[in-house]
C-alpha positions in Angstrom: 17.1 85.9 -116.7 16.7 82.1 -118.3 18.1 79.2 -115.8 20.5 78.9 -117.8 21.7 82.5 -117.6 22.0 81.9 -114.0 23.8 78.7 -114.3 26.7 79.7 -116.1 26.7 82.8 -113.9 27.2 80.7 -111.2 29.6 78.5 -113.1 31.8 81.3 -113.9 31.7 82.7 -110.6 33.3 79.4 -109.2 35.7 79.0 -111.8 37.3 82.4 -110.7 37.1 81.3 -107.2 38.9 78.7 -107.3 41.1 79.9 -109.8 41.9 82.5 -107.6 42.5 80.1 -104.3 44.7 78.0 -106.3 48.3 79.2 -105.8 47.6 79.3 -102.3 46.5 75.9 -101.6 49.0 74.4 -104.5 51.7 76.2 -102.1 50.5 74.9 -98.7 49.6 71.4 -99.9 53.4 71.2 -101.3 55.1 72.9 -97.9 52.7 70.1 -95.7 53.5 67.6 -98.0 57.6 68.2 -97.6 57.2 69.1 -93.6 55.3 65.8 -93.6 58.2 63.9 -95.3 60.7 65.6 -93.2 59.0 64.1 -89.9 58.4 61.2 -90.9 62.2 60.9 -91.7 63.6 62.3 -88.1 59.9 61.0 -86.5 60.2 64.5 -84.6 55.8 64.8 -84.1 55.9 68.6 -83.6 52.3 70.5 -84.3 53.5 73.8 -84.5 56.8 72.5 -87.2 54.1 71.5 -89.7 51.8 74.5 -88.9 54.1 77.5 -89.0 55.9 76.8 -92.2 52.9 76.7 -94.3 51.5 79.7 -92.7 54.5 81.6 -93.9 54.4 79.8 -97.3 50.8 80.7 -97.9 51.3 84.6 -96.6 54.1 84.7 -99.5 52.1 83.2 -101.8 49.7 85.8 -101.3 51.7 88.4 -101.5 53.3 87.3 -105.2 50.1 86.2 -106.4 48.1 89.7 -105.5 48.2 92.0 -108.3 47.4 88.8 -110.5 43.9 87.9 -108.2 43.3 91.7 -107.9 43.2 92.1 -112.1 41.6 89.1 -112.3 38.7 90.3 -109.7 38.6 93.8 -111.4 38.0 92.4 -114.7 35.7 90.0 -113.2 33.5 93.0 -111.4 33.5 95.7 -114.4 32.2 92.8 -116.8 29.6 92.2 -114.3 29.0 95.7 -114.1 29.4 96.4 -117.1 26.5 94.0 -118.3 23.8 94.9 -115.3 21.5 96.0 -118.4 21.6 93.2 -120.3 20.9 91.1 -116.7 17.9 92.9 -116.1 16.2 91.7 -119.3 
């Protein structure tokens, strides 16, 4: 395995990492950003208002979002599989 084999190995790995985390984060970054804007508007400073919502948000988002990250993780594991000869080389 050349450096550079174990570079984009490692590049590629990421990529589907985050890829993966996306929706998730996208979701509870928008739901704390509109919580946020909500408080600041009535200026009622309850912890648990901004903390619930985006747990619920993020649950549903991974919920929708899991067949898509489970295809993407099977494709990524039987490539990886897949090419465990041509690794060894």
């Amino acid at each position: 395995m050349t450096p550079e084999f174990v570079v984009g190995f490692a590049r590629q790995s990421i990529e589907l990492a985050l890829m993966i985390a996306l929706p998730m984060l996208g979701i509870g970054l928008g739901v704390g950003v509109f919580v946020s804007i909500i408080q600041a508007a009535t200026q009622i400073q309850e912890t648990t208002l901004s903390f619930i919502p985006k747990i619920i948000a993020i649950f549903l988002a991974l919920l929708i979002s899991f067949p898509w990250i489970m295809d993407k993780m099977i494709t990524f594991t039987r490539e990886v599989f897949l090419n465990i000869p041509n690794y060894i080389r």
